[in-house]
Residue frames relative to the residue before (quaternion, step in Angstrom):
aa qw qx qy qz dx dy dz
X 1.0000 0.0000 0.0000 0.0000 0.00 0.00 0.00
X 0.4146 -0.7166 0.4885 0.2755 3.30 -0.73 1.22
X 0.5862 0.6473 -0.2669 0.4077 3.93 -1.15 -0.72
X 0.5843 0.6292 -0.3203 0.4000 3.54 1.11 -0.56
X 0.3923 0.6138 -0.6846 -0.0267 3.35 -1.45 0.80
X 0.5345 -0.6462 0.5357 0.0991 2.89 -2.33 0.35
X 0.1533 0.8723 -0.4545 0.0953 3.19 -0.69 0.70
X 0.6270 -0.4177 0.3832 0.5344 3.64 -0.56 0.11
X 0.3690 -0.7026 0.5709 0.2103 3.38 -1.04 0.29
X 0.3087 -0.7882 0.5319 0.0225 3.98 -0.75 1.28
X 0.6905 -0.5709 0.3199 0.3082 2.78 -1.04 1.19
X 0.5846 0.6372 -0.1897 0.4651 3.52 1.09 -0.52
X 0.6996 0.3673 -0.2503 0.5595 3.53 1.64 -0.35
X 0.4775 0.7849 -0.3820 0.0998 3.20 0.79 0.03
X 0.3899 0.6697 -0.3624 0.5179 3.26 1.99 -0.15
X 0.7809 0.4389 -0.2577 0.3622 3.12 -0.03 -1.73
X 0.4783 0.5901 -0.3667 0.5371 4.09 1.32 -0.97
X 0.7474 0.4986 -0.2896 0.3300 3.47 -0.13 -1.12
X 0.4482 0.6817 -0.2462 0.5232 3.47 1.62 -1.78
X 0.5343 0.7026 -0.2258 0.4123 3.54 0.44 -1.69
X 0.8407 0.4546 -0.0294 0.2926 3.28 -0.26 -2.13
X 0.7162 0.3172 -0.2018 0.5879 3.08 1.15 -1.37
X 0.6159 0.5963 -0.4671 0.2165 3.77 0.20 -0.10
X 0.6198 0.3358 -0.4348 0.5604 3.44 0.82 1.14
X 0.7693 -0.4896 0.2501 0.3254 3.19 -1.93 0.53
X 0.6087 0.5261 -0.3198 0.5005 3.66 1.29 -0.47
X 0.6665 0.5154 -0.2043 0.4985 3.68 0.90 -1.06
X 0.6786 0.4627 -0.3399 0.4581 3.60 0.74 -0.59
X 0.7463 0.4471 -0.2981 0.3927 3.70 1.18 -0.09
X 0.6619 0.2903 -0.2780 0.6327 3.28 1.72 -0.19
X 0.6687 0.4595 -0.4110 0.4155 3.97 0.21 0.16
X 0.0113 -0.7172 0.6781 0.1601 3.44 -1.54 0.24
X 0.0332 -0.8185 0.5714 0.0500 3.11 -0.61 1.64
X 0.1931 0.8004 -0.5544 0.1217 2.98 -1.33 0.86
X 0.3283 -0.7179 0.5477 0.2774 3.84 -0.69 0.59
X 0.4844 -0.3350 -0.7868 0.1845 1.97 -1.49 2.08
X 0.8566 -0.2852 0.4099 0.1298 3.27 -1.26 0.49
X 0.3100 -0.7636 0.4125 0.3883 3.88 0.10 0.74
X 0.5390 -0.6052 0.4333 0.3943 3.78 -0.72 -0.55
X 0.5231 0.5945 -0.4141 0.4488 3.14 1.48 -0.39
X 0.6225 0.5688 -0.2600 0.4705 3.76 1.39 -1.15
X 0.7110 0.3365 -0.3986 0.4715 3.74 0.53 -0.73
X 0.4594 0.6511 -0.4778 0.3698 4.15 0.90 -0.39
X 0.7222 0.4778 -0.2816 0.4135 3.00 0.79 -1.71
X 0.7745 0.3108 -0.3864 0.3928 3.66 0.38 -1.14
X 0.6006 0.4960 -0.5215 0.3482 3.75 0.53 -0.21
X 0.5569 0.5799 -0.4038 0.4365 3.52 0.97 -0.43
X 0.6186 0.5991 -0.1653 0.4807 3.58 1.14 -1.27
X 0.6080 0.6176 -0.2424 0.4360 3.47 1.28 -0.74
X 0.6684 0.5814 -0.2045 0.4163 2.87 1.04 -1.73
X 0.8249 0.2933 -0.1969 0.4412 3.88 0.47 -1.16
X 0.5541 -0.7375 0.3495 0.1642 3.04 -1.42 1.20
X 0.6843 0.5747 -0.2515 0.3718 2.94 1.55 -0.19
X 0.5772 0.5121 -0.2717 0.5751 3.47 1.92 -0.19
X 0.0529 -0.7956 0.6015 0.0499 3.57 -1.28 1.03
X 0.0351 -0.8886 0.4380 0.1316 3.43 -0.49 0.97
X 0.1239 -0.9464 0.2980 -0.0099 3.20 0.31 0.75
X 0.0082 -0.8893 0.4563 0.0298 3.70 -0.77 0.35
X 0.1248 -0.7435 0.6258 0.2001 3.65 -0.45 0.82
X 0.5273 -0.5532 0.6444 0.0263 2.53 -2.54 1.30
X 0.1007 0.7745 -0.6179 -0.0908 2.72 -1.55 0.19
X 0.7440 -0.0231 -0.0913 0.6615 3.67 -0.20 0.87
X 0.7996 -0.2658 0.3169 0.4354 3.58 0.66 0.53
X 0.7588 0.2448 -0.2455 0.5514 3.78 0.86 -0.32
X 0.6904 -0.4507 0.4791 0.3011 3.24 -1.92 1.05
X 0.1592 0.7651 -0.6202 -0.0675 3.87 -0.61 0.57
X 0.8545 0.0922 -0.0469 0.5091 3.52 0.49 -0.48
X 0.0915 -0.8348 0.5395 0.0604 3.80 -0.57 0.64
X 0.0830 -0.5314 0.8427 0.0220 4.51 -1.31 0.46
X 0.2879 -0.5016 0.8146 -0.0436 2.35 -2.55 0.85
X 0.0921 0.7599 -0.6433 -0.0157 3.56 -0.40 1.17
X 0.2315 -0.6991 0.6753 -0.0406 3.48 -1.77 0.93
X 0.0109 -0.7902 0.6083 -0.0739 3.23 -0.19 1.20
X 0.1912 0.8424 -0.5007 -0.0564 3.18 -0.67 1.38
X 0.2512 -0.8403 0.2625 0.4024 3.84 -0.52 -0.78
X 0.2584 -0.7846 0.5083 0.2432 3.62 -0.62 0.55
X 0.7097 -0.4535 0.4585 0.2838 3.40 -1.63 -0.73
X 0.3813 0.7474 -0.2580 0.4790 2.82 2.22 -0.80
X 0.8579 0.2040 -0.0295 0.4706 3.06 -1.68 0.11
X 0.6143 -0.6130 0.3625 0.3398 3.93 0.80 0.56
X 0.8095 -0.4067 0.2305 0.3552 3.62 1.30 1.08
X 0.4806 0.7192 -0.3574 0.3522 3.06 2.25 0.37
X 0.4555 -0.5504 0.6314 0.3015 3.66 -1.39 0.38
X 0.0388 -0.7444 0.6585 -0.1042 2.78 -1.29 1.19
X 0.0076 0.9136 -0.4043 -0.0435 3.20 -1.08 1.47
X 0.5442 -0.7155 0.4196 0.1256 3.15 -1.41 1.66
X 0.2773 -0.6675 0.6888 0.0565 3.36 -0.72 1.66
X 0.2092 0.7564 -0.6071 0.1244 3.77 -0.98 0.75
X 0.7896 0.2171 -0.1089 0.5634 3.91 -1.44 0.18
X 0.1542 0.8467 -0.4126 0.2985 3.41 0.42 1.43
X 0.1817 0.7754 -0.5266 0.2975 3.97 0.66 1.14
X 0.1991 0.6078 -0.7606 -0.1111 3.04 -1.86 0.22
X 0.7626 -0.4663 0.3561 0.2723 3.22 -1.30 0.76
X 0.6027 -0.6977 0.2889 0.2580 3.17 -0.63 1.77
X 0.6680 0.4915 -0.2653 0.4917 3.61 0.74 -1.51
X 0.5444 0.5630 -0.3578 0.5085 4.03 1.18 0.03
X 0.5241 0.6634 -0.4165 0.3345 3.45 -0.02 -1.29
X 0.8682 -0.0616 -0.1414 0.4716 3.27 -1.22 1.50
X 0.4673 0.6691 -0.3652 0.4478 2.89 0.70 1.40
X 0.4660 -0.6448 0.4328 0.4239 3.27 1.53 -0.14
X 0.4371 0.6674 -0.5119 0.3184 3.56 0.20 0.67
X 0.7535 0.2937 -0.2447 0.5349 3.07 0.80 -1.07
X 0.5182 0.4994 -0.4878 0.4941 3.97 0.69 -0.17
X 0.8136 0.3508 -0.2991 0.3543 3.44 0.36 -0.26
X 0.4090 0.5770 -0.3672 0.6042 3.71 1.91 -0.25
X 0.7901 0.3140 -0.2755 0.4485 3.79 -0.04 -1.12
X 0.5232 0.6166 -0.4169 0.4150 3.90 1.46 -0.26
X 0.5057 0.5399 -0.3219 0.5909 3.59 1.38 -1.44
X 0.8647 0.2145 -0.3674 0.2670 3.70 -0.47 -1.09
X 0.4596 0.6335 -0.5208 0.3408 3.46 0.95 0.11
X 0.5767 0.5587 -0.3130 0.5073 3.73 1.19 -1.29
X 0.6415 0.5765 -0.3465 0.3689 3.55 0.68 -1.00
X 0.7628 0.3844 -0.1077 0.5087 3.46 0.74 -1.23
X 0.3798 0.4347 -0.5384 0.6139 4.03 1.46 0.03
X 0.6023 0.6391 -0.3569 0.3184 3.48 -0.17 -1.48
X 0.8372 0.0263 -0.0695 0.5418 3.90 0.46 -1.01
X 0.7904 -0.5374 0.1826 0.2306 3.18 0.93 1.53
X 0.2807 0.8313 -0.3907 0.2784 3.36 1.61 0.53
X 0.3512 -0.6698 0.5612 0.3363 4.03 -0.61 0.68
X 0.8794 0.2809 0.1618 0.3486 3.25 0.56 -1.52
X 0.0936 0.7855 -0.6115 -0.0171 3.59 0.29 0.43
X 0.2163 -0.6949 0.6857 0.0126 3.57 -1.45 1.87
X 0.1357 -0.7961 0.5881 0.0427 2.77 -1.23 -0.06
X 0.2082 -0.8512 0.4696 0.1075 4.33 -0.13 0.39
X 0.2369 0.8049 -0.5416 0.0520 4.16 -0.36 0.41
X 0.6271 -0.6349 0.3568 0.2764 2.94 -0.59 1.41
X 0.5470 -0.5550 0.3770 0.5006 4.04 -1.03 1.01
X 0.7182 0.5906 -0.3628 0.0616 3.52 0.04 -1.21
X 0.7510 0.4028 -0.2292 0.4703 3.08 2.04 -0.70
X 0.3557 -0.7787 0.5003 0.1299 3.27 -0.19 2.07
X 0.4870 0.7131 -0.2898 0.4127 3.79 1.40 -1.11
X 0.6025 0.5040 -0.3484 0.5115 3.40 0.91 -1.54
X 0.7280 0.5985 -0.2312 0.2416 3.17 0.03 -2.22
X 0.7631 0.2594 -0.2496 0.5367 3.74 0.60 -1.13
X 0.4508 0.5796 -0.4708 0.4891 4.07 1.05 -0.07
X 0.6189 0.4912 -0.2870 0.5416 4.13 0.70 -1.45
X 0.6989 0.3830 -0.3028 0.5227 3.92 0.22 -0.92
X 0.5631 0.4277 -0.4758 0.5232 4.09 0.19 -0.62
X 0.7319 0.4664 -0.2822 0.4088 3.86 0.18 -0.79
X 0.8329 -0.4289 0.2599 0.2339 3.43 1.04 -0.22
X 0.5372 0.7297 -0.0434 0.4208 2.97 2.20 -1.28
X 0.0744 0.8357 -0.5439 -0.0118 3.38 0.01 0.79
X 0.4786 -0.6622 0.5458 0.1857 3.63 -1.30 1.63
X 0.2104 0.8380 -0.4616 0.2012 3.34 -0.03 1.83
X 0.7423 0.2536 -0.3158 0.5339 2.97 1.51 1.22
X 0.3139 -0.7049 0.5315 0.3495 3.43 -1.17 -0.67
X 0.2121 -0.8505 0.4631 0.1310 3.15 -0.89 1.37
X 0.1131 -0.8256 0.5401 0.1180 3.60 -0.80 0.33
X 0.2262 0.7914 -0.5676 0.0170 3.59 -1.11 -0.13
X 0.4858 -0.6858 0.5419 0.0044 2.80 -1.47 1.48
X 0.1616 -0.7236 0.6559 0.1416 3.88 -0.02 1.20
X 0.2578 -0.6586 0.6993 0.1037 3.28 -2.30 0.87
């Protein structure tokens, strides 16, 4: 889709991201979107702001927030001391979808994470979204682990 750009994401979007988040059956139980914005959301992105290793990002289109990623570039010992980047919080805007937005958002963050020297770009989507799952694999992604996590 043509009209696209990317860009860090401004404190000023942080509504429209959230919006984003909750608009699916998993988001709608842990987000509260709403304009202005909770406070718990603007903490987080100023906190996000702050570190060089986290990109939040959001593509435009005619001026409006349609689709938003969270990259995390971090490094380990693994892999001989490689950086590895973390694709995460992954939406575009429902009335979009299958449109080539996201193939071209998760295309940018791949460049993003070559760019600062990443071996390996992962990425994590919850079982329920088979949609996600065969959309991640068309791109390239291969389901080579199992992910787990323990909530506090």
């Amino acid at each position: 889709m043509s009209g696209i750009v990317f860009r860090a994401a401004r404190r000023g979007d942080v509504a429209a991201v959230v919006a984003l988040l909750a608009d699916d059956h998993l988001g709608a139980e842990r987000e509260i979107a709403g304009t202005p914005p909770a406070p718990c959301y603007l903490d987080a992105f100023d906190e996000i702001a702050r570190d060089d290793n986290v990109l939040l990002a959001v593509a435009e289109l005619a001026d409006e927030v349609v689709g938003c990623l969270q990259i995390d570039v971090r490094r380990g010992l693994s892999r001989r001391g490689a950086r590895r980047g973390q694709i995460e919080a992954v939406a575009v805007a429902r009335r979009l979808r299958g449109r080539g937005i996201g193939t071209a958002m998760i295309g940018w963050a791949v460049e993003r994470c070559r760019e600062r020297g990443c071996a390996v770009v992962q990425l994590t989507s919850h079982r329920s979204r088979a949609g996600a799952h065969r959309f991640y694999a068309r791109l390239g992604f291969e389901a080579s682990h199992v992910g787990m996590k323990l909530s506090l």
